[in-house]
C-alpha positions as CSV (number, residue, x, y, z in Angstrom):
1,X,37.2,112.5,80.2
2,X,33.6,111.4,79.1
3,X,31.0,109.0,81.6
4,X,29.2,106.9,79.7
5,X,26.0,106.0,81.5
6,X,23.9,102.6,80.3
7,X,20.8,103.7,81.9
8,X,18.9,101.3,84.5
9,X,15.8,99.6,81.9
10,X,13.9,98.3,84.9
11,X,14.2,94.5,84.0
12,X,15.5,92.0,86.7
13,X,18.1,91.9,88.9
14,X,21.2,89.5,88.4
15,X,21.6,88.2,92.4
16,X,18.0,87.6,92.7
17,X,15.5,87.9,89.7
18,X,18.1,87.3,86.4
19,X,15.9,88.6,83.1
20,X,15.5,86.2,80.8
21,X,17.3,88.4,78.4
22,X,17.9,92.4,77.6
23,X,17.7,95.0,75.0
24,X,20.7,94.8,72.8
25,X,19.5,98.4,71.7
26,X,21.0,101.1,73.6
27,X,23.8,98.5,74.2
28,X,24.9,99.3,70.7
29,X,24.4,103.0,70.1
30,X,26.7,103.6,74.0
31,X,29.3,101.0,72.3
32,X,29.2,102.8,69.5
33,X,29.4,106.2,71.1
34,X,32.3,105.2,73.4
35,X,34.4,103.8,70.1
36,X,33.8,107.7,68.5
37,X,35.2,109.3,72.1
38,X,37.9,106.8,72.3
39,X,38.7,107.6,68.2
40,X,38.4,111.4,69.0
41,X,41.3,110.8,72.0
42,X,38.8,111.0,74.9
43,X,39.2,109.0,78.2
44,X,36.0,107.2,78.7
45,X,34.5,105.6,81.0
46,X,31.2,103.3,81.2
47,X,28.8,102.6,84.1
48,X,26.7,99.6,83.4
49,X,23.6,100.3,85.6
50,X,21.2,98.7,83.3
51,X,20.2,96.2,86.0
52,X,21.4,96.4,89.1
53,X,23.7,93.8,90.6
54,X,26.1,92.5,87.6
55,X,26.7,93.7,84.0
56,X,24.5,93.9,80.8
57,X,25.5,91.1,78.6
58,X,24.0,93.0,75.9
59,X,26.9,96.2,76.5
60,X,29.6,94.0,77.5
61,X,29.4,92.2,73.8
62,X,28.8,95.1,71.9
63,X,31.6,96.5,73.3
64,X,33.3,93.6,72.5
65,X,32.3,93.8,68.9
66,X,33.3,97.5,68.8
67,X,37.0,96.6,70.0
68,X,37.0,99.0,73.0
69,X,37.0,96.8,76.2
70,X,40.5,97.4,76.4
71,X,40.5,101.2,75.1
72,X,37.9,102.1,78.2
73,X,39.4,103.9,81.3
74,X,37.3,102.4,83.1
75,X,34.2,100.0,83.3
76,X,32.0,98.8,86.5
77,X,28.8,97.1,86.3
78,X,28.4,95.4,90.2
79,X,25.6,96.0,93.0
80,X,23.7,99.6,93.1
81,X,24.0,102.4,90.4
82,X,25.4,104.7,93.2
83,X,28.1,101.6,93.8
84,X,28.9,101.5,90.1
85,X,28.8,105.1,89.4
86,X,31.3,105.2,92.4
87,X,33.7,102.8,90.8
88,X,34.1,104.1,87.8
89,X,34.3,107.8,88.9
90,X,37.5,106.8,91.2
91,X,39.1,104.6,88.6
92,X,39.0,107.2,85.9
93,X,40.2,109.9,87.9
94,X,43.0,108.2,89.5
95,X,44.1,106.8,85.8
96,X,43.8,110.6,84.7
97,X,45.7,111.8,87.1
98,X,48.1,109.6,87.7
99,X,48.9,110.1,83.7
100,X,49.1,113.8,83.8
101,X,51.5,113.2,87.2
102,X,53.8,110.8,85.4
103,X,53.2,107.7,87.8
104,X,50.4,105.6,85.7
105,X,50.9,102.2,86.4
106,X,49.7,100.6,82.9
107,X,49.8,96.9,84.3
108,X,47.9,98.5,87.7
109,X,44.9,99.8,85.2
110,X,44.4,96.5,83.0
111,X,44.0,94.2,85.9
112,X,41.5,96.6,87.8
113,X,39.4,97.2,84.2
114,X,39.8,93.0,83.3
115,X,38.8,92.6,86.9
116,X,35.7,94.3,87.0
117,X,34.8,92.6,83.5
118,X,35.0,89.1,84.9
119,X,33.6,89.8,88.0
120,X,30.7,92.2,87.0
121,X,30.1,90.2,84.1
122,X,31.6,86.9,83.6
123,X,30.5,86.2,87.6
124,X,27.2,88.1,88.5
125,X,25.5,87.9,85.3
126,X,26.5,84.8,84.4
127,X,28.5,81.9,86.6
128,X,27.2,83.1,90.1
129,X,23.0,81.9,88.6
130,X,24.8,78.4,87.6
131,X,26.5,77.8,90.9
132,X,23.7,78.8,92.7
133,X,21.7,76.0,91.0
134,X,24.5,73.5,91.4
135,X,24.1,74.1,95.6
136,X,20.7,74.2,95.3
137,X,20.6,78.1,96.7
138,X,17.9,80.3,97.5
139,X,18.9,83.2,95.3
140,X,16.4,85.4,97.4
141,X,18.8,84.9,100.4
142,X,22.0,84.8,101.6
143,X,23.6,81.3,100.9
144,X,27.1,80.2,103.2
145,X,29.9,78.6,101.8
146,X,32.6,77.7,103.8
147,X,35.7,77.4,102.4
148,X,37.2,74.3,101.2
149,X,33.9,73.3,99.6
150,X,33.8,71.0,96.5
151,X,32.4,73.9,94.2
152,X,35.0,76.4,95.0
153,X,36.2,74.3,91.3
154,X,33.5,74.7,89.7
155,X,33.5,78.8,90.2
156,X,37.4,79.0,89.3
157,X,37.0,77.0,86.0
158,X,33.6,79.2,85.2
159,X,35.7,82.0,86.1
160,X,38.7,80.9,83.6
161,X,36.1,80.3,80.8
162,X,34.5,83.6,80.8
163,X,38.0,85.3,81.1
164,X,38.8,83.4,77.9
165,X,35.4,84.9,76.1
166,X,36.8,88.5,76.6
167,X,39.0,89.7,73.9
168,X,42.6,91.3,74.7
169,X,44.3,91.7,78.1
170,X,47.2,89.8,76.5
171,X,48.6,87.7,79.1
172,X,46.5,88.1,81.9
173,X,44.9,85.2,83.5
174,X,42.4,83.8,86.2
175,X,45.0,82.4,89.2
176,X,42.1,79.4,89.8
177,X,44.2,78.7,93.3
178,X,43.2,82.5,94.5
179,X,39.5,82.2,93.7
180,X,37.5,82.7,97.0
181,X,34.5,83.9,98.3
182,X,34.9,87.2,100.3
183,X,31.9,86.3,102.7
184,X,32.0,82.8,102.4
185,X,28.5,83.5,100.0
186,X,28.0,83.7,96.3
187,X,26.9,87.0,96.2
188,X,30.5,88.5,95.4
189,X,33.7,86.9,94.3
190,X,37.0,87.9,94.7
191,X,40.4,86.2,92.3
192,X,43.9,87.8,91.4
193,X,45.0,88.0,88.0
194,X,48.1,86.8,87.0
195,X,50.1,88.6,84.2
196,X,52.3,85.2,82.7
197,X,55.2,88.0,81.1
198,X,56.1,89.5,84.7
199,X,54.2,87.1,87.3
200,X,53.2,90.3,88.9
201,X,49.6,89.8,90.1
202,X,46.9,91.9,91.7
């Protein structure tokens, strides 16, 4: 199994300083270096550490264009590099192990890897920045949301929109009735994905 490691460019930081944009650059030569491993019949994996606290649009679109989101063991881009690194590490080597054992769960894997995509990506580097301006939040701080509030909504229906922007995961979808907040704040987000050909969900 290879890690594939988009190093951190010092620019911004998704829950408090977004950058007004990033370096498609080395986005494209590690998407293109993961599509040769995947090709060569390699498990890889890809920590997006780029900036810390959500995903590199950049990576997460050439990816995209390389047709490899759904080839990757495994994919986190979320809070610190040692966080990230973390996530990825466990998820590839329970998917390798569990494959050599006999007891991969297929259905398991795609809803943890979708997951961290609309999360890491379609959440913190993207809908959390426009919900925060609809409440009128002070990014540098922790905001409180109780449940029940009006824009709980408006974070499900980002949340269905960016799922719909990722290509493959065939029949997986956003539940919008499971969308929450963890810690009643918009730092994190937390959903289940429904799969609409067993109606097993994670």
């Amino acid at each position: 199994m290879v890690l594939l490691v988009h190093t951190p460019d010092g620019a911004g930081d998704w829950a408090v300083a977004p950058p007004s944009g990033t370096d498609p650059t080395a986005a494209r030569a590690l998407a293109r270096r993961a599509a040769e491993l995947l090709d060569a019949g390699h498990e890889v994996a890809v920590a997006d550490c780029a900036q810390p606290n959500g995903a590199d649009p950049q990576l997460v679109a050439a990816l995209a264009a390389e047709r490899v989101l759904e080839r990757l063991t495994a994919y986190a881009g979320w809070n610190t590099a040692g966080n990230t690194l973390g996530t990825v590490a466990a998820h590839i080597v329970a998917a390798v192990a569990a494959r050599r054992a006999g007891h991969f769960d297929e259905q398991a894997h795609r809803r943890l890897l979708l997951h961290r995509l609309v999360e890491d990506w379609g959440w913190m580097s993207s809908e959390r920045a426009r919900v925060r301006r609809l409440l009128g939040s002070d990014p540098t701080r922790h905001d409180h949301v109780p449940p029940g509030h009006t824009v709980y909504g408006d974070i499900a229906a980002g949340l269905v929109a960016r799922r719909a922007e990722l290509p493959g995961f065939a029949q997986l979808t956003v539940d919008t009735a499971s969308v929450r907040l963890p810690w009643s704040r918009t730092f994190e987000v937390d959903f289940t994905l429904t799969d609409t050909s067993t109606e097993n969900s994670r």
